[in-house]
N, C-alpha and C positions, 0 to 999 in steps of 0.2 A: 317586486313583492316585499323584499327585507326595506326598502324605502318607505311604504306603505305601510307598512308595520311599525314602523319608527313611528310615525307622522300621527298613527292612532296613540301610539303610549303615549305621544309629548301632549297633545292635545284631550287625552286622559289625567293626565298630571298639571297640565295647566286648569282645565276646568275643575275639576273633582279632587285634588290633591294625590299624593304619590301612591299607585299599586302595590301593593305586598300581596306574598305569597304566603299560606297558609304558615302562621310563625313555626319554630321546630321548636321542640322539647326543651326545656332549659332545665338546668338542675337548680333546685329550690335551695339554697343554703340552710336556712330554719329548718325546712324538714328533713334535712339530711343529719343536721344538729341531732334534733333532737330521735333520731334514728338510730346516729351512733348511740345516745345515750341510754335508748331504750335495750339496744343489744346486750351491753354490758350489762345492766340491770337483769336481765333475763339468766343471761350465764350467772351471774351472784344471785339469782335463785336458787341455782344447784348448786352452785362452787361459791363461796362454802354455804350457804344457805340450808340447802335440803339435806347436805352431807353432815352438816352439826344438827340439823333438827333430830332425824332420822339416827342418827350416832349416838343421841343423847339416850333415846326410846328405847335402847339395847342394853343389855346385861354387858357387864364390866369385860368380858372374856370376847366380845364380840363388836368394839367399836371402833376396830381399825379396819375391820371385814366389810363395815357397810361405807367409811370413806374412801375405799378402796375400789368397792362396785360403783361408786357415785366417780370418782374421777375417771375409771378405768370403760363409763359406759359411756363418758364423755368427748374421750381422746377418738375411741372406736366410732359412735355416730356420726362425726364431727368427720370422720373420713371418706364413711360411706355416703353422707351426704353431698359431698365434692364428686364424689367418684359418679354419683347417678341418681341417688334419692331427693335430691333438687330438682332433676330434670323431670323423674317420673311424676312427683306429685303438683307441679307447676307449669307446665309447657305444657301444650297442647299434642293431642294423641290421634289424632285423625280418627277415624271410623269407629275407636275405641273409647274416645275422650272422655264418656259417661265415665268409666270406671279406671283408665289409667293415663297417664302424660306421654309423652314423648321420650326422644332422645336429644333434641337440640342441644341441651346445656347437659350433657355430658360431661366431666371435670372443668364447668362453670366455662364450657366452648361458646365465642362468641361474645363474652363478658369481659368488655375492656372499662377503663376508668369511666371513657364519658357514655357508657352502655346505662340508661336510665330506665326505670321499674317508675312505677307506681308515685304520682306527687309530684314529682319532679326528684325522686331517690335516684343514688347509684344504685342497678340491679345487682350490682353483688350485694352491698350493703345489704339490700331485700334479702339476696338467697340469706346472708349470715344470722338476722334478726329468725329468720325461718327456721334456721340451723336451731338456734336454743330452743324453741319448742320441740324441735324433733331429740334434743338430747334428755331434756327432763321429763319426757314421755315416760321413757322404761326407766329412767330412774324412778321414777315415783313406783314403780311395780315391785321395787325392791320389798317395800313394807310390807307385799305378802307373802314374802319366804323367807322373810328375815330370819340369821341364826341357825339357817340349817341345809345352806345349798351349799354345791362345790362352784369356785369361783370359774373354772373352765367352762362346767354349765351354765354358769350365767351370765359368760360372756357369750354364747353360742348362742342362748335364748334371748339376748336382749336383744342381738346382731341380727336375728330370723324377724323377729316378732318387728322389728323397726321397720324391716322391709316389706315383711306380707299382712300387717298391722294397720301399723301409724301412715304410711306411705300410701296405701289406696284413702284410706278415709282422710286423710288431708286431703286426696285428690279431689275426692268428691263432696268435700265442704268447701275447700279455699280456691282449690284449682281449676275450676272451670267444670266438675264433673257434676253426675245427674243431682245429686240433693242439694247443691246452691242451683242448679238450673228451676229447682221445683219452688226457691224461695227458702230456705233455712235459714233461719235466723241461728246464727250462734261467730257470736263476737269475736270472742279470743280461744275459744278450746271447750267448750263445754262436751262437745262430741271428739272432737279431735284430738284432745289430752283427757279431760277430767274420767269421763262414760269408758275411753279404749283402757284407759291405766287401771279405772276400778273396778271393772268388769274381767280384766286380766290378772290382779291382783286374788280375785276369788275364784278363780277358775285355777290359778299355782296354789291359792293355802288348800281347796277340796282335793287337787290330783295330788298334790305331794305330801299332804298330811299333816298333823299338828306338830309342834315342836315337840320336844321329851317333856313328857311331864305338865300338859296343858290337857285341862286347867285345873288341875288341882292345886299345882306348884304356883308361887308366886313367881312374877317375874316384871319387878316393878323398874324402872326407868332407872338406870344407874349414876345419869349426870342431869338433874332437870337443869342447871346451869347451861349448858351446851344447848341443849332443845329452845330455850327462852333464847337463847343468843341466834340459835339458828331460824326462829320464827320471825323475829323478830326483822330479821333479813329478807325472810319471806315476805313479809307485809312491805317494808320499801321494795324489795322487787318485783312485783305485781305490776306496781304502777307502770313499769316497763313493758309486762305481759298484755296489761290491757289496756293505760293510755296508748303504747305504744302501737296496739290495732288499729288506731287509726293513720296511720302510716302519715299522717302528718301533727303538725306541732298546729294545730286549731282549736275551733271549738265543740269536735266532738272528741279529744283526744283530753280538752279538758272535763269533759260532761262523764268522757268515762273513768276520772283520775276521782273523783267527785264520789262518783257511784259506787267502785271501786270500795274507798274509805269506810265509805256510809256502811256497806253492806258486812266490809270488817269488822266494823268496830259494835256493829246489832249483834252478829252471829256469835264476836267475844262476850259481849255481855249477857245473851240469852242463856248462851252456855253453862256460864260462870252459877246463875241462880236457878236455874235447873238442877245443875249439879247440890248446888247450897242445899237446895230443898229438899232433896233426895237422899243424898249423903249426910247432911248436917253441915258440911262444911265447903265452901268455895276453895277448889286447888286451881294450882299453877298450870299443871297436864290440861284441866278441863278450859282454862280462857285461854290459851294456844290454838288449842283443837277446835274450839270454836270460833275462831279468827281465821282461822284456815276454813273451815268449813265454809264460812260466810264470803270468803275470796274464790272456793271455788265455785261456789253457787251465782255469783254474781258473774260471773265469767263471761260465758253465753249471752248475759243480755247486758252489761255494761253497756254497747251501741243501740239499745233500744227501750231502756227504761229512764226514769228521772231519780232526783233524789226523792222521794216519796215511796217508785217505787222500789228502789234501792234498801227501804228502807224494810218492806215485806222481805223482798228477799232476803235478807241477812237474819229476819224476824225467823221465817221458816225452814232456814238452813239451819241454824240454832237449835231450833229444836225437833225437825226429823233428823235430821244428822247424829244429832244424840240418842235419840229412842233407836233407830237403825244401829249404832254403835253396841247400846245396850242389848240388843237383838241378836246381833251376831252374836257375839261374844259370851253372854250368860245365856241364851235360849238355845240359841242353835248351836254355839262350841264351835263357833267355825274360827281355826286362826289365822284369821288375817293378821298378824301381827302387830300392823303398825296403823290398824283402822283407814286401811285405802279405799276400801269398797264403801263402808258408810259414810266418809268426809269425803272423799273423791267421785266415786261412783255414783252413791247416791244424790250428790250435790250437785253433779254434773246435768243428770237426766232433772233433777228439779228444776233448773236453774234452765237450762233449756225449755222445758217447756214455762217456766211463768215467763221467758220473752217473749212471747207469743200471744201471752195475756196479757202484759204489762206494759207492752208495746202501744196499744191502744192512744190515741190522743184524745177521751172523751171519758177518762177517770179522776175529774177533776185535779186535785191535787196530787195525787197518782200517777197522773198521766204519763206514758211515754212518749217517744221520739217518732209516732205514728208511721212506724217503716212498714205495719201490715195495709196500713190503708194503700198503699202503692200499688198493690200486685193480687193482695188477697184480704177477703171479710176477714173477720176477728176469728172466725170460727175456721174458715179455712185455715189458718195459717197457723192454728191451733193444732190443724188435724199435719200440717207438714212438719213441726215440729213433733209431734209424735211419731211421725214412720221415719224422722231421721233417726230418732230416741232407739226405735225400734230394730232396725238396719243395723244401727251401729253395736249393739247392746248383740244381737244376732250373730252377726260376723263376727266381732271382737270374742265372744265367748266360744265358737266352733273352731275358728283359725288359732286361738291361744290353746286350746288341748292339745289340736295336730302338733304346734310349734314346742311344745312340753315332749309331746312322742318323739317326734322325731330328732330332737335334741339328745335326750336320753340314749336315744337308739346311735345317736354320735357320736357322745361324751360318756356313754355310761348313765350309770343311774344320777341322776342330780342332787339328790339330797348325800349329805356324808355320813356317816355309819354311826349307830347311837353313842357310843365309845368318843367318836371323835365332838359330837356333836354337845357331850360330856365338858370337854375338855376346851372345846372354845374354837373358833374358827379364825380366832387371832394366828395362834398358836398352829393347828392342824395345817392352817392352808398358807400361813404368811410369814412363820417363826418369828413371829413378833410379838408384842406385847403392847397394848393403848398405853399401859403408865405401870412405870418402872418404879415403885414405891418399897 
């Protein structure tokens, strides 16, 4: 038999050339490049990115307290991620998968050098590029309790909220669960980061209250220097956020590096004369904030719109982002401090759903990346991009009160006493001082 078997290969291989076996996995060197690259860039969106943006937007007495929760919410996610927040939201959950992962990567068990992810990546590489979107989750949350939590509280809330938060709804966008099973289009975070962060941001400014003295008090930005320096970081580090969704170095990673830009650089300029119009005069705060706005609203559909339609959306994050800001703020009183829920939140759910519409390949110039023609009409995938909006916007605002209660109920009350809150959270919580002048 093993002679007969010989006698078939050689004479497979003389006629028909040599047999291979289905080839294995090789690791892509380009895309692992540009993987590393995109990691780093993610992390220099929070460090120091979001920590100088965010640092700038605070009163003098309080801008060591917000680089403090930004590194401090860093070091902490960055562990619990190793420890199991990797495995839960990435790995497969057997009978439960719709809504949660496994256990297999457990303290990244299983994950050696040539352990290959996605493209031809190292999988750890993957888990770590993962890692920074799970860290600047809750930091972006900070902006709506800015200047008046106790730092134990919020480390206890960001630690909870990462777990029973960010960690299923990752599951169930990236990781295999029910709402990428249904078709959801959302590229880099629009649900995942932008809708969890700004919908938790206004669910901590309603349960925990307004600052002292909002809004009648002024309480204008104490370094716009720092903020211009910190955004500015943010717009290079995006590119990381959402070329680097494409998990390799091609040409949808440059279509989203493209979109990306386009959609910053509309939402800075709509901003800017919006503001002009209104106010009399174009500021610095407002073409920031709408640079940002216009980054997070393209998020979501980066992998599914073109430059065209890149170009609405930065057009329309612009300016709901800004009438939402004005909203909150002089209508309702609500302080969000550092406008999470109208540039994030609302940017997020916008921006998810125009992938949905913009996606389309028959908008002429407009047109997107036709990812709904695959699976779903224009109108379905309209209507799945809505119950993800909805799910997440649902969840994220029921689970972040419990995660408020029962923090409290651990740590005490989370906000610091008017007295202290007086006197600065430099000082109360850190015996320190920003600048020793």
């Amino acid at each position: 038999m093993k002679r007969m078997n010989a006698l078939v290969l050689g004479l497979c291989v003389l006629f028909m050339g040599p047999v291979y076996a289905d080839p294995m996995p090789v690791l892509d060197s380009g895309n692992t490049a540009w993987m590393l690259t995109s990691t780093a860039l993610v992390l220099f969106m929070t460090l120091p990115g979001l920590a100088l943006f965010y640092g700038g937007l605070v009163r003098t007495r309080n801008v060591l307290s917000i680089l403090m929760q930004c590194f401090a919410i860093t070091a902490v996610v960055s562990l619990m991620w190793l420890i199991g927040l990797y495995s839960l939201a990435f790995t497969q959950g057997g009978s439960w998968n719709a809504w949660l992962g496994g256990s297999s990567r457990i303290l990244f068990a299983g994950m050696g050098r040539e352990t290959l992810g996605p493209h031809g990546v190292p999988e750890v590489l993957f888990a770590m590029y993962q890692m920074t979107f799970a860290i600047i989750t809750p930091a972006l949350i900070i902006g709506g309790y800015a200047e008046r939590v106790r730092f134990s509280s919020m480390l206890v809330f960001s630690a909870l909220w990462t777990l029973f938060v960010y960690t299923p709804v990752c599951h169930w966008v990236w990781g295999g669960g029910f709402l990428q099973q249904k078709g959801l289009l959302d590229y880099a975070g629009g649900t995942v980061v932008h809708i969890t962060a700004g919908i938790a941001s206004l669910v901590a400014a309603l349960t925990l209250g307004a600052r002292k003295g909002f809004p009648r008090q002024s309480m204008a930005p104490h370094n716009m220097t720092m903020t211009v320096t910190g955004a500015g970081m943010l717009w290079v580090g995006w590119f990381g956020f959402n070329a680097g969704s494409a998990l390799a170095a091609d040409g949808a990673a440059s279509m989203a590096l493209a979109v990306t830009h386009i959609s910053a650089a509309t939402g800075a300029l709509t901003w800017m004369f919006l503001e002009w119009w209104r106010f009399g005069k174009p500021s610095v705060l407002g073409i920031v904030t709408g640079m940002v706005a216009g980054l997070g609203t393209i998020t979501p559909a980066a992998g599914s719109v073109g430059p065209g339609g890149a170009l609405l959306v930065g057009l329309s994050a612009g300016i709901i982002c800004f009438l939402m800001t004005q909203l909150v703020k002089r209508v309702w009183a609500i302080d969000d401090s550092l406008d999470v829920f109208p540039v994030h939140g609302i940017g997020g759910i916008l921006g998810t759903l125009m992938a949905g519409l913009l996606c389309s390949p028959s908008l002429g110039v407009f047109s997107g990346m036709g990812m709904a023609s695959q699976n779903h009409s224009l109108s379905e995938q309209f209507f799945v991009q809505l119950q993800g909006v909805g799910v997440t916007l649902g969840y994220t605002a029921v689970v972040t009160w419990l995660v408020i209660k029962v923090t409290s109920w651990l740590t005490g009350p989370m906000r610091v006493s008017g007295d202290q809150e007086t006197e600065g959270l430099d000082l109360v919580l850190h015996e320190e001082r920003g600048y020793d002048l």
